[in-house]
DSSP file (Angstrom, degrees, kcal/mol; ACC not computed):
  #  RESIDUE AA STRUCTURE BP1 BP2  ACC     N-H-->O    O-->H-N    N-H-->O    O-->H-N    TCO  KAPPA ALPHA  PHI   PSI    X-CA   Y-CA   Z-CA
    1    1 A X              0   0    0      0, 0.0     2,-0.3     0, 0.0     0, 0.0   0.000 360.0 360.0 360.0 163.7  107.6  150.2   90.5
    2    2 A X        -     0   0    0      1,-0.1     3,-0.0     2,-0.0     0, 0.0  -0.849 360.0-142.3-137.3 174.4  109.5  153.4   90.9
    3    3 A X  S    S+     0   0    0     -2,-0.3     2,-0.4     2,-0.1    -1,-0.1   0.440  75.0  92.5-108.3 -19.1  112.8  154.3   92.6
    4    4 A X        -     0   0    0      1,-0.1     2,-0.2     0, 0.0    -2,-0.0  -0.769  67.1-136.7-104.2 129.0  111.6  157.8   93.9
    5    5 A X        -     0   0    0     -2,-0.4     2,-0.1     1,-0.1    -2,-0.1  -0.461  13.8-125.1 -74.2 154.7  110.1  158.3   97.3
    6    6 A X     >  -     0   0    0     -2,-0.2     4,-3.0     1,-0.1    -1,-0.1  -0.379  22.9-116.1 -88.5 164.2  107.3  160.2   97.9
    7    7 A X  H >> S+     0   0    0      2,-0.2     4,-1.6     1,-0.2     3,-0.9   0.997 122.1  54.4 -65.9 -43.9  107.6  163.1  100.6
    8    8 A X  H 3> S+     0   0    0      1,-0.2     4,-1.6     2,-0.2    -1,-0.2   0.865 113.8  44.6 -51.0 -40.9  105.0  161.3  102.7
    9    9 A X  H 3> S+     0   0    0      2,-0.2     4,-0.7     3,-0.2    -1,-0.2   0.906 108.8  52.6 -47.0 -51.6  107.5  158.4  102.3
   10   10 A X  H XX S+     0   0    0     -4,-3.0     4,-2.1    -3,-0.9     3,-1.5   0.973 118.2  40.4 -70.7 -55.5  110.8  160.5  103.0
   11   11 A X  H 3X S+     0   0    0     -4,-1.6     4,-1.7     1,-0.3     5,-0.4   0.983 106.6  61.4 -92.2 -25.5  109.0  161.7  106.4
   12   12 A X  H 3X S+     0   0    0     -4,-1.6     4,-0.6     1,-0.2    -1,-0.3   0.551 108.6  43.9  -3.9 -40.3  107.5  158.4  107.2
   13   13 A X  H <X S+     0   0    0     -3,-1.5     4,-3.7    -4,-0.7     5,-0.2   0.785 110.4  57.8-101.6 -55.7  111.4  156.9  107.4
   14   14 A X  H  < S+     0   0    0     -4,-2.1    -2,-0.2     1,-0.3    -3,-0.1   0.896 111.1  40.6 -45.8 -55.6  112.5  159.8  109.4
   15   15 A X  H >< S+     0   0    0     -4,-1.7     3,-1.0     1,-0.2    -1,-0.3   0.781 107.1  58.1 -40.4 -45.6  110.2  159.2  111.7
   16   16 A X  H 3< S+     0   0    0     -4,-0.6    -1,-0.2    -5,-0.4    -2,-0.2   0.935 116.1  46.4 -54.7 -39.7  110.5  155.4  111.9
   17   17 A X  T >< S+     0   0    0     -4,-3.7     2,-0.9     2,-0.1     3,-0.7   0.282  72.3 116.6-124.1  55.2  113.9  156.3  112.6
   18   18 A X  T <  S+     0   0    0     -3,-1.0     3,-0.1     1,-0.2    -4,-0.0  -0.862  95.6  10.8 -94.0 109.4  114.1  158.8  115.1
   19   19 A X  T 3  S+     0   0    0     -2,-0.9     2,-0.8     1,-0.2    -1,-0.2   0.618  99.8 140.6 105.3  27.1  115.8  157.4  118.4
   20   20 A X    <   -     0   0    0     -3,-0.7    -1,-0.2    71,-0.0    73,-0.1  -0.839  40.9-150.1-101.3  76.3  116.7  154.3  115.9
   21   21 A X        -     0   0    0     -2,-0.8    73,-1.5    71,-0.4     2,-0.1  -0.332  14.4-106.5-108.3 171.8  120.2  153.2  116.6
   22   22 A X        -     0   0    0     71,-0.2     3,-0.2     1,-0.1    73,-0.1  -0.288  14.1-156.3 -91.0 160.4  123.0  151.5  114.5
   23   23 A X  S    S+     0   0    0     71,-0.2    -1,-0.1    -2,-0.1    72,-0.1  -0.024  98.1  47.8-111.4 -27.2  123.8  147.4  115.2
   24   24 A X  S    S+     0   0    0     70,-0.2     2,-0.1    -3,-0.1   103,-0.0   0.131  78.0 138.9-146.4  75.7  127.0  148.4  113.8
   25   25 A X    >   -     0   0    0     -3,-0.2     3,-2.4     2,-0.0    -4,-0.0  -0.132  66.7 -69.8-102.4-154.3  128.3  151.3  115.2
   26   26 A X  T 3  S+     0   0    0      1,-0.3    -1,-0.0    -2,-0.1     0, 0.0   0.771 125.3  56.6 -15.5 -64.6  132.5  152.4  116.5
   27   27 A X  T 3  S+     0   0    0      2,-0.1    -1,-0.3     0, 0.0    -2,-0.0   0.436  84.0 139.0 -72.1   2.4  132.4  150.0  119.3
   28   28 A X    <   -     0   0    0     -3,-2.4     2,-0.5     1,-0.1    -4,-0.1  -0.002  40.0-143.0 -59.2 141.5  131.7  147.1  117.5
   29   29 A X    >   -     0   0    0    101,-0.1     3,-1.8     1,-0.0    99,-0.2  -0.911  32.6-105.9-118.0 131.1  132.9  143.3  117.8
   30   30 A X  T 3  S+     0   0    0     -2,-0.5    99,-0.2     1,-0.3   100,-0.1  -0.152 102.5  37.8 -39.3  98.1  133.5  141.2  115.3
   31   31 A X  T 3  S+     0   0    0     97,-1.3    -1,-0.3     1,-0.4    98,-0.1  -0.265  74.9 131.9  91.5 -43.3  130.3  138.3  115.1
   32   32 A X    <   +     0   0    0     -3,-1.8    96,-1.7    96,-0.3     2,-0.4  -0.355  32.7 169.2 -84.7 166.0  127.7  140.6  115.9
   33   33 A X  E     -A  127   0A   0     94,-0.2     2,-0.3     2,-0.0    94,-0.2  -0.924  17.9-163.0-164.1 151.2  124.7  140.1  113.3
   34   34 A X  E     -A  126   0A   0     92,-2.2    92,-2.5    -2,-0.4     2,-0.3  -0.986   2.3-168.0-145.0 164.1  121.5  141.3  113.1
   35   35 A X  E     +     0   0A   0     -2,-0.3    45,-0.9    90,-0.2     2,-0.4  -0.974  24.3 129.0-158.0 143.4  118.4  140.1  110.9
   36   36 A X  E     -A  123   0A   0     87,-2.4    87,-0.8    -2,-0.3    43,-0.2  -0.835  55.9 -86.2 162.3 141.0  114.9  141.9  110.2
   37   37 A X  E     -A  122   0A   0     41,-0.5    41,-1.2    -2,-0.4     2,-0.6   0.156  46.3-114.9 -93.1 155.9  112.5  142.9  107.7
   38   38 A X  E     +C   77   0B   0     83,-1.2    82,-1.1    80,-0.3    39,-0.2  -0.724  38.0 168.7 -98.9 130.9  113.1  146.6  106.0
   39   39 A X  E     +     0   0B   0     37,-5.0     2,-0.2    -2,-0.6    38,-0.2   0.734  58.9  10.3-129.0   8.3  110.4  148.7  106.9
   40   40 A X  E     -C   76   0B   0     36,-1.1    36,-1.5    78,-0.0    -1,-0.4  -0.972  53.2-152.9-174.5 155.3  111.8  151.9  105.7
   41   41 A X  E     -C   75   0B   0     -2,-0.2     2,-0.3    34,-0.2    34,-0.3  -0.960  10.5-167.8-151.8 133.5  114.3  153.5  103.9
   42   42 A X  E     -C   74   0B   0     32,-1.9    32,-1.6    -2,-0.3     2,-0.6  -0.907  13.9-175.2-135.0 144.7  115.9  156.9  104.2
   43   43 A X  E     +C   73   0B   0     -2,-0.3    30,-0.2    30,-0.2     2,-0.2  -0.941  25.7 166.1-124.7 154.1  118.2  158.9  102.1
   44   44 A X        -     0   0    0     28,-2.2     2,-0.5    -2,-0.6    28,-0.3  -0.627  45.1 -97.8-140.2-169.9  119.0  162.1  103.9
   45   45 A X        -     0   0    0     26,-0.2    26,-0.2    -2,-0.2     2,-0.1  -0.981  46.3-118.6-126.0 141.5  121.8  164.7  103.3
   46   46 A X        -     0   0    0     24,-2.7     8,-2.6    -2,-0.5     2,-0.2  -0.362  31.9-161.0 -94.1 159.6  124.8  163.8  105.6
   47   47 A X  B     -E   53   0C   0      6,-0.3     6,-0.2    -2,-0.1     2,-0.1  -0.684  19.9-115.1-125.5 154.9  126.0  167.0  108.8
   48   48 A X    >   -     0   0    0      4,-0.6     3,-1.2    -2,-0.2     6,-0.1  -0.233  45.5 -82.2 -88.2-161.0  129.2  167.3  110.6
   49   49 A X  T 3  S+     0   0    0      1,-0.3    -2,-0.0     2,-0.1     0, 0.0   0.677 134.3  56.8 -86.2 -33.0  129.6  166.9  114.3
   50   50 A X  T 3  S-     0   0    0      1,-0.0    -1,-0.3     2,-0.0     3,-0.1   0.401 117.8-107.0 -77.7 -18.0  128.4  170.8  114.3
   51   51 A X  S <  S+     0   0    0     -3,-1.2     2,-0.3     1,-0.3    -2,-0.1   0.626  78.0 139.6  90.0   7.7  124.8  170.2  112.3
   52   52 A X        -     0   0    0      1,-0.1    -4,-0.6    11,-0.0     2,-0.4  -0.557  58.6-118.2 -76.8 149.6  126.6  172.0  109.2
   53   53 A X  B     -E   47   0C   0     -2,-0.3    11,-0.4    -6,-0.2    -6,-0.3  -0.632  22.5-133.5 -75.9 145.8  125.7  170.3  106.2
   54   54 A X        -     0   0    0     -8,-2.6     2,-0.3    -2,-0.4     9,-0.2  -0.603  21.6-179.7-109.1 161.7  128.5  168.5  104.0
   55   55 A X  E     -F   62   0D   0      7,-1.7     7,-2.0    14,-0.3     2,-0.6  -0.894  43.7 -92.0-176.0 143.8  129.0  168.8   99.8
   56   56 A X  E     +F   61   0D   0     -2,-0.3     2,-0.5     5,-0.2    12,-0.4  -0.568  48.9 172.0 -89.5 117.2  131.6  167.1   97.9
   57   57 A X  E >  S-F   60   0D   0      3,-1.9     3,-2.7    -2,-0.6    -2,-0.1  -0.996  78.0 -11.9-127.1 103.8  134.7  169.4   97.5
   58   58 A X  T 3  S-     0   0    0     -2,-0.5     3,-0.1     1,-0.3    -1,-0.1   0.741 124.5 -66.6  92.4  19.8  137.6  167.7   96.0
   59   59 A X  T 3  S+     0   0    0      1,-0.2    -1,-0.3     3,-0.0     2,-0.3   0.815 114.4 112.5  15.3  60.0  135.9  164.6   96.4
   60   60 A X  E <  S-F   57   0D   0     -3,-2.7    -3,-1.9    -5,-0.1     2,-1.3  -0.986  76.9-107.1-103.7 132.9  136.1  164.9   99.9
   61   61 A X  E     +F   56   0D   0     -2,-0.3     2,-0.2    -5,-0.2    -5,-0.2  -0.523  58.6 146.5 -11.4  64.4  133.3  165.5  102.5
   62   62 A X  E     -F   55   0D   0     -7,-2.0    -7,-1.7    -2,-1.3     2,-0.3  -0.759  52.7 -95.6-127.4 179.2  133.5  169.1  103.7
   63   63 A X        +     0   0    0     -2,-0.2     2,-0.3    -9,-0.2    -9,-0.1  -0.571  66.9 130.6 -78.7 140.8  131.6  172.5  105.0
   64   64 A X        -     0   0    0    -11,-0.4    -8,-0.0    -2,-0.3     3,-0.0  -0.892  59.6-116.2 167.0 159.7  131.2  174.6  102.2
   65   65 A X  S    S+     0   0    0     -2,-0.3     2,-0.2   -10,-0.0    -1,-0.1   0.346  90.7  26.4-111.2  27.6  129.0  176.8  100.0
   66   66 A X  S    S+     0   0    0    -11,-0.0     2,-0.1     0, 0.0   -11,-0.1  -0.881  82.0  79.3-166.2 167.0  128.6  175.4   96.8
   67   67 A X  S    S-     0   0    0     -2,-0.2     2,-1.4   -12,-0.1   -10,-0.1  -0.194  81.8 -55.4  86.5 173.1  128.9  171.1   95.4
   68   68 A X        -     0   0    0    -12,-0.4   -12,-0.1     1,-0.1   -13,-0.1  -0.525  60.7-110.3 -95.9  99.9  127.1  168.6   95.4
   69   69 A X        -     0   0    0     -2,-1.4   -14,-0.3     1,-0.1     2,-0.2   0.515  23.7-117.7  -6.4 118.7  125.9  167.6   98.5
   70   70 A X        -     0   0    0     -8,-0.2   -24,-2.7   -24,-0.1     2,-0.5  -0.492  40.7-158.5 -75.3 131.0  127.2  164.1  100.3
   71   71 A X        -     0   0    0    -26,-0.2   -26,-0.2    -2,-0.2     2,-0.2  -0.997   3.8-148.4-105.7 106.5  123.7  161.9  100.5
   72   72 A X        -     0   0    0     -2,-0.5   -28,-2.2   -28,-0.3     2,-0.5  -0.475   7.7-164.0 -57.6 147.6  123.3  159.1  102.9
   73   73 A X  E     +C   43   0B   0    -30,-0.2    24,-0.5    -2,-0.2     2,-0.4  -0.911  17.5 168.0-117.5 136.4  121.2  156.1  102.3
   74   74 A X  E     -C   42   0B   0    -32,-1.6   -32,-1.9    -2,-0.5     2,-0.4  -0.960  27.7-131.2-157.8 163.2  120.1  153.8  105.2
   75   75 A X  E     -CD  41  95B   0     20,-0.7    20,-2.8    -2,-0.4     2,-0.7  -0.948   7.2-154.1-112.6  91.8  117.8  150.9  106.0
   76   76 A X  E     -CD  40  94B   0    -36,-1.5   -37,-5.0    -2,-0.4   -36,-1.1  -0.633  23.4-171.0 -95.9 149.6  115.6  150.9  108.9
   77   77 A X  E     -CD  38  93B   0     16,-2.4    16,-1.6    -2,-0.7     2,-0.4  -0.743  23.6-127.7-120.0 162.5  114.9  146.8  109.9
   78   78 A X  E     - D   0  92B   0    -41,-1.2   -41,-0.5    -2,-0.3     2,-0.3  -0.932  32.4-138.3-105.4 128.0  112.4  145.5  112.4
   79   79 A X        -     0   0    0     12,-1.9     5,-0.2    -2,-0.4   -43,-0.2  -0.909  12.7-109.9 -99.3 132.9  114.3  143.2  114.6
   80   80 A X     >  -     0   0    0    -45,-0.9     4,-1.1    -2,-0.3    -1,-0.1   0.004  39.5-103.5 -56.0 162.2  113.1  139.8  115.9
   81   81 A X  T  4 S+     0   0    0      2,-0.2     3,-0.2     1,-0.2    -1,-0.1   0.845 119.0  56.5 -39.8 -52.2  112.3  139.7  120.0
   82   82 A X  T  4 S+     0   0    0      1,-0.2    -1,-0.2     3,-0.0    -3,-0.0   0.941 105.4  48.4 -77.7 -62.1  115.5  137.9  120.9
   83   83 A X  T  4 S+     0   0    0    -48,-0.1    -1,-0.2     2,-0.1    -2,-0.2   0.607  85.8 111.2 -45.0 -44.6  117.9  140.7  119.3
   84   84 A X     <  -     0   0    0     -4,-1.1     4,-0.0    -3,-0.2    -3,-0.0   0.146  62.6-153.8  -7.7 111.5  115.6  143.4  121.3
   85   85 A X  S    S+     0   0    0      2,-0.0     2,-0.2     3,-0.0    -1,-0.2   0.726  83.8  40.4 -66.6  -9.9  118.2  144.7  124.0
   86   86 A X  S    S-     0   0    0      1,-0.1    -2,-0.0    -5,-0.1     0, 0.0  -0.729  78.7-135.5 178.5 129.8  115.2  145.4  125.9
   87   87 A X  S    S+     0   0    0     -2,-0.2    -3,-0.1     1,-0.1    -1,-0.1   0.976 115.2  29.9 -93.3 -58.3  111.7  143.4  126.5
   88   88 A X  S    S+     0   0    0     -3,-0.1    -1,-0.1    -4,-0.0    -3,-0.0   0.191  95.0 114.0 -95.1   7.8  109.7  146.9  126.0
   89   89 A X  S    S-     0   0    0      1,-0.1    -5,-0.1     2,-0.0     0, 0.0  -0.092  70.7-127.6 -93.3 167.6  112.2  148.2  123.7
   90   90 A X        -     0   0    0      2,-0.1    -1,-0.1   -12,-0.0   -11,-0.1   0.803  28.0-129.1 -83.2 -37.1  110.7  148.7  119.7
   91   91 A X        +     0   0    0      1,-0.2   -12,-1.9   -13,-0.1     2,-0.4   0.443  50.3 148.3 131.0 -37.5  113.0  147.0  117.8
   92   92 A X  E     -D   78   0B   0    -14,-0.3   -71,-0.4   -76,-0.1     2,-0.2  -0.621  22.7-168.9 -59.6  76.3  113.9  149.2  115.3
   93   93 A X  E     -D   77   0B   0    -16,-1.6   -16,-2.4    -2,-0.4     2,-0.5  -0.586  15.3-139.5 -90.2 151.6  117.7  149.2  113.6
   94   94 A X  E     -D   76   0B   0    -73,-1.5   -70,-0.2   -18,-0.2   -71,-0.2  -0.892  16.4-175.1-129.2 109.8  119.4  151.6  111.4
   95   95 A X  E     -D   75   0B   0    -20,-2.8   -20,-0.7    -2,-0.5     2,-0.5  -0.482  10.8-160.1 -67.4 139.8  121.5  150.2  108.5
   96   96 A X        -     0   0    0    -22,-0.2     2,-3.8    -2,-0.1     5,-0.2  -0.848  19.6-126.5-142.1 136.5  123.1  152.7  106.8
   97   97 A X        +     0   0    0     -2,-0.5     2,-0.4   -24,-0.5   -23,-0.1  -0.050  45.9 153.2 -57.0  61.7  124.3  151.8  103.4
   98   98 A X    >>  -     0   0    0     -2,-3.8     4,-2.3     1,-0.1     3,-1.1  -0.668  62.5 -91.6 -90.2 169.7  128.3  152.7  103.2
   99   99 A X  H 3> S+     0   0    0     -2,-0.4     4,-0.5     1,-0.3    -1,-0.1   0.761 122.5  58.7 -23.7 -42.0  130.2  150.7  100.9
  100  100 A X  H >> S+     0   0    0      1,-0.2     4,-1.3     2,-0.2     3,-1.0   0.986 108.3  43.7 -63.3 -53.0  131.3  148.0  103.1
  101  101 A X  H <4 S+     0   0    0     -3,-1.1    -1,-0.2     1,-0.3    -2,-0.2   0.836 112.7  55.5 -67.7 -26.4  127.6  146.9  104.1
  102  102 A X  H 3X S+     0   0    0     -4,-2.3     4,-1.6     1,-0.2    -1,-0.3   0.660  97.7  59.7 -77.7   5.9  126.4  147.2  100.2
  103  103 A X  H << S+     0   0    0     -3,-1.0    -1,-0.2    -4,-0.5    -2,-0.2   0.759 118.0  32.3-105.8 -34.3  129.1  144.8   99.0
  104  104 A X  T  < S+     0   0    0     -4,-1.3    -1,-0.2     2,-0.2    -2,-0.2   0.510 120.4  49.8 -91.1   1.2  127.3  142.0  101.6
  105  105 A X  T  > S+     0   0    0      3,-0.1     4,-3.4     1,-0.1    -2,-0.2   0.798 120.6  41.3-103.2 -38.9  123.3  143.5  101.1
  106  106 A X  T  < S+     0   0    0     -4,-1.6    -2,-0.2     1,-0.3    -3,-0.1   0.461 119.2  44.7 -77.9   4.1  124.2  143.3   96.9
  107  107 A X  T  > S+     0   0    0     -4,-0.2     4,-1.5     2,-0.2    -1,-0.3   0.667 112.9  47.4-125.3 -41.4  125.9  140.0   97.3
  108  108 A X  H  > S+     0   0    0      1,-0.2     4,-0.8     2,-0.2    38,-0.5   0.902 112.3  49.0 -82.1 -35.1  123.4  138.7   99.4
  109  109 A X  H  < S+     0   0    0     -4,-3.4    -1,-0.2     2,-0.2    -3,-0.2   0.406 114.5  50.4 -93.5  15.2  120.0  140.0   96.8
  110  110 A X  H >4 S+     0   0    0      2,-0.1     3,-2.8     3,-0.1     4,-0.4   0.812  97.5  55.8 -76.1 -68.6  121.8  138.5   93.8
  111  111 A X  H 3< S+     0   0    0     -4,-1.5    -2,-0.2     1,-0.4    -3,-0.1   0.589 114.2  50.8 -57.9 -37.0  122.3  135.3   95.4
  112  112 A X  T 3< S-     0   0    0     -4,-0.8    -1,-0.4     1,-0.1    36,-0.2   0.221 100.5-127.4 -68.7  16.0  118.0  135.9   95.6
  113  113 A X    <   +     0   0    0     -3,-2.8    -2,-0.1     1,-0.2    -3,-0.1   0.492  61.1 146.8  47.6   3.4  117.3  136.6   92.2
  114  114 A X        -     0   0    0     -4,-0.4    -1,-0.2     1,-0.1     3,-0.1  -0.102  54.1-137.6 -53.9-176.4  115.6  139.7   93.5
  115  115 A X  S    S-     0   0    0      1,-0.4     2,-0.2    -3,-0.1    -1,-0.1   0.559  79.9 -31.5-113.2 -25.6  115.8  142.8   91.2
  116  116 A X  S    S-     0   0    0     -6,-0.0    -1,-0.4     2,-0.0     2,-0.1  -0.977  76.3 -72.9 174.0 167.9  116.4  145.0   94.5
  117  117 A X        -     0   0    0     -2,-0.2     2,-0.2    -3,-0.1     5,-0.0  -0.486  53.5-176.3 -71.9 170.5  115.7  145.3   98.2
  118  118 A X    >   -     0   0    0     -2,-0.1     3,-5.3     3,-0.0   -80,-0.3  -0.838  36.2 -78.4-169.6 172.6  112.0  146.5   99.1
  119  119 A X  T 3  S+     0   0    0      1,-0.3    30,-0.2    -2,-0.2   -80,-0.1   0.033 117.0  28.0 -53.7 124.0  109.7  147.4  101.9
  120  120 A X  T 3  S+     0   0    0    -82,-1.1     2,-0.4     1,-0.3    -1,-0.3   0.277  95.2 113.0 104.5 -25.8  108.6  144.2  103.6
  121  121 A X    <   -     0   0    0     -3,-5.3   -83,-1.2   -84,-0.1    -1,-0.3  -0.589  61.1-101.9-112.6-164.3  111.6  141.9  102.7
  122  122 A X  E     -AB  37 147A   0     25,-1.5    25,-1.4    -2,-0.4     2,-0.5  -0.608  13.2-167.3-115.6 123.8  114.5  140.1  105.0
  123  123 A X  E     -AB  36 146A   0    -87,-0.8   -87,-2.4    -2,-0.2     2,-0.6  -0.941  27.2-166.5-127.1 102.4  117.8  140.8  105.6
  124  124 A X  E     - B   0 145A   0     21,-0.6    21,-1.9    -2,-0.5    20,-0.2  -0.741  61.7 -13.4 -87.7 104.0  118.7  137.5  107.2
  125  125 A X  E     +     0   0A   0     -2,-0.6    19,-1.3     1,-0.2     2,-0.8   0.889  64.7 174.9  66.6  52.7  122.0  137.4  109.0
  126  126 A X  E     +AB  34 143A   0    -92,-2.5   -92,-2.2    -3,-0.4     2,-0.3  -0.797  20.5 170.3 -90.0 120.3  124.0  140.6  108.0
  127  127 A X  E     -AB  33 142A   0     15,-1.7    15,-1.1    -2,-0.8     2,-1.1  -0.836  35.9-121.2-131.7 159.2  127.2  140.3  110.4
  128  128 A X  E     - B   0 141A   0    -96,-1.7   -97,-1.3    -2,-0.3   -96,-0.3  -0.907  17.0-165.9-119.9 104.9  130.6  142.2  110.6
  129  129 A X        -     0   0    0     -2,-1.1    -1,-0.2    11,-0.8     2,-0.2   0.949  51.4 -80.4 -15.3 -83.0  133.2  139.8  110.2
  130  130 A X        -     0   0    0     10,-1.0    10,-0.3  -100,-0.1    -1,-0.2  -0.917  65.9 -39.0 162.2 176.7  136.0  142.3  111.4
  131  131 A X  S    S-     0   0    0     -2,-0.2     8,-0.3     8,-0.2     3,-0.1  -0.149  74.2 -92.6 -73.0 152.2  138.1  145.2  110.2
  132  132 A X     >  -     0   0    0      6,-2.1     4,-0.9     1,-0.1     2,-0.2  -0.227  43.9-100.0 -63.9 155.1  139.4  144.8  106.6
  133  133 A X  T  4 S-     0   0    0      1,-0.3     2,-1.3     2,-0.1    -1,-0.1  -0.476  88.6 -19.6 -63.3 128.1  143.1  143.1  105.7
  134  134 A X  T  4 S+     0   0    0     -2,-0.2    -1,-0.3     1,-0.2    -2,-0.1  -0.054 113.2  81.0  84.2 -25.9  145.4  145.3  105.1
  135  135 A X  T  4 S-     0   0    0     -2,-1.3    -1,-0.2     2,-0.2    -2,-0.1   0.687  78.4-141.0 -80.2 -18.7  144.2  148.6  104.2
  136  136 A X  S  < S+     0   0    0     -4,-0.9     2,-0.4     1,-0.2    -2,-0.1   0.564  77.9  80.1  77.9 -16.3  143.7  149.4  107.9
  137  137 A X  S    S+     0   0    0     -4,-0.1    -1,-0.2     2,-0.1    -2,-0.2  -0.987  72.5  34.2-137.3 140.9  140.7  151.1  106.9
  138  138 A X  S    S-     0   0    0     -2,-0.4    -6,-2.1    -3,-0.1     2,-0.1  -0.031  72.6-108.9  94.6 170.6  137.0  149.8  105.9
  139  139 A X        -     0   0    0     -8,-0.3     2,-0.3    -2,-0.1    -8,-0.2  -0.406  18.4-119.3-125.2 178.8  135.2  146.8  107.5
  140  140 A X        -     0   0    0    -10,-0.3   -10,-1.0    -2,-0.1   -11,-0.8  -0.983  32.0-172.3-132.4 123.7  134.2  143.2  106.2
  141  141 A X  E     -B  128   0A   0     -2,-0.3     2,-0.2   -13,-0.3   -13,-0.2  -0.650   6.8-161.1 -89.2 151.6  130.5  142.4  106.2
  142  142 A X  E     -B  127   0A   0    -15,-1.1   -15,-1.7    -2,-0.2     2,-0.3  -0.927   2.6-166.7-136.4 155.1  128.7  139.1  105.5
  143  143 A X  E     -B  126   0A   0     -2,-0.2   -17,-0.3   -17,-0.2   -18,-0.2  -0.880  10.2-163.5-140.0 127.9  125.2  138.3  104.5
  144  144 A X  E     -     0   0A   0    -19,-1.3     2,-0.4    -2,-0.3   -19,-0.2   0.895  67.2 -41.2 -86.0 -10.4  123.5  134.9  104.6
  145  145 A X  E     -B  124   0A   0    -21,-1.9   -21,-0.6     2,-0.0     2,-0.3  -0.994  47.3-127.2-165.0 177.0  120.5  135.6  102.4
  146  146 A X  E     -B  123   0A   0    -38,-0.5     2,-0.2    -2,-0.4   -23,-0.2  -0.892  17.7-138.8-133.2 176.8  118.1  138.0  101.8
  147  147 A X  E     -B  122   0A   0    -25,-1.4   -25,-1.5    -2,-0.3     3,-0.1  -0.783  12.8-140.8-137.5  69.4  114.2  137.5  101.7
  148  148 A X        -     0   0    0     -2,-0.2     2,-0.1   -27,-0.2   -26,-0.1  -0.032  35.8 -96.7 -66.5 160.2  112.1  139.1   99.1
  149  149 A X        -     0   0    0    -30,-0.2     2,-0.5   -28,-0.1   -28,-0.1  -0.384  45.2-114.1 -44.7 151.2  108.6  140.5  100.3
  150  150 A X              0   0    0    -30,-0.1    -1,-0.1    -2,-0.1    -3,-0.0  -0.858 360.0 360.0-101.2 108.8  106.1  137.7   99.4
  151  151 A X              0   0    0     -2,-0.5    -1,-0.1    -3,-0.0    -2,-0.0   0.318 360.0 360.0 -59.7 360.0  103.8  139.3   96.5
């Protein structure tokens, strides 16, 4: 098995997750959980607010014309019927891997003896606790299992 997506892969995810929205975005309260099969995965090079592209300066996130470029990772899941906001709606969530969420996705595929995520398995009850103690900054994630694809 290989680590490297193919291009057909890379636009395959874009697509899946075009119009694709976050289960845990600004507004969020503390409880809400989502659960749902990976069906894609995208790693993309991260914009400001403006569509500039961002590169690691100082190891900050800025505009700028030379470093190495900040890379996002994210996870799009298929969501069961009852999570749907929407009867006709698709389904369709987008995780996207910052620290906080990988410390509950890794916690949760040790605790399977999987090797890694892949295409096809179950991220069973990933839920946001609530903002972290004491730093004032970063969030607290939970996860109750993961699911490997069935071989």
């Amino acid at each position: 098995m290989t680590n490297a997506l193919s291009e057909m892969d890379q636009i395959n995810a874009e697509l899946m997750s075009s119009g694709t929205r976050n289960p845990f975005g600004r507004d969020i309260e503390p409880g809400t959980m989502v659960s749902g099969e990976i069906v894609a995965v995208i790693r993309r090079h991260r914009h400001n607010s403006q569509g500039q592209p961002l590169f690691w300066v100082n190891r900050k996130p800025m505009v700028a014309a030379a470093g190495d470029p900040v890379i996002d990772s994210a996870l799009v899941i298929q969501v069961e019927e009852q999570e749907r906001d929407t009867p006709d709606e698709e389904g369709l969530r987008l995780i996207t891997l910052d620290r906080d969420i990988q410390r509950a996705i890794s916690a949760g595929v040790r605790r399977s003896s999987a090797s890694g995520l892949a295409i096809g398995g179950c991220l069973d009850g990933l839920a946001y606790v609530g903002p972290a103690a004491g730093s004032g900054y970063g969030r607290v994630y939970e996860m109750r299992a993961y699911v490997p694809p069935a071989e």
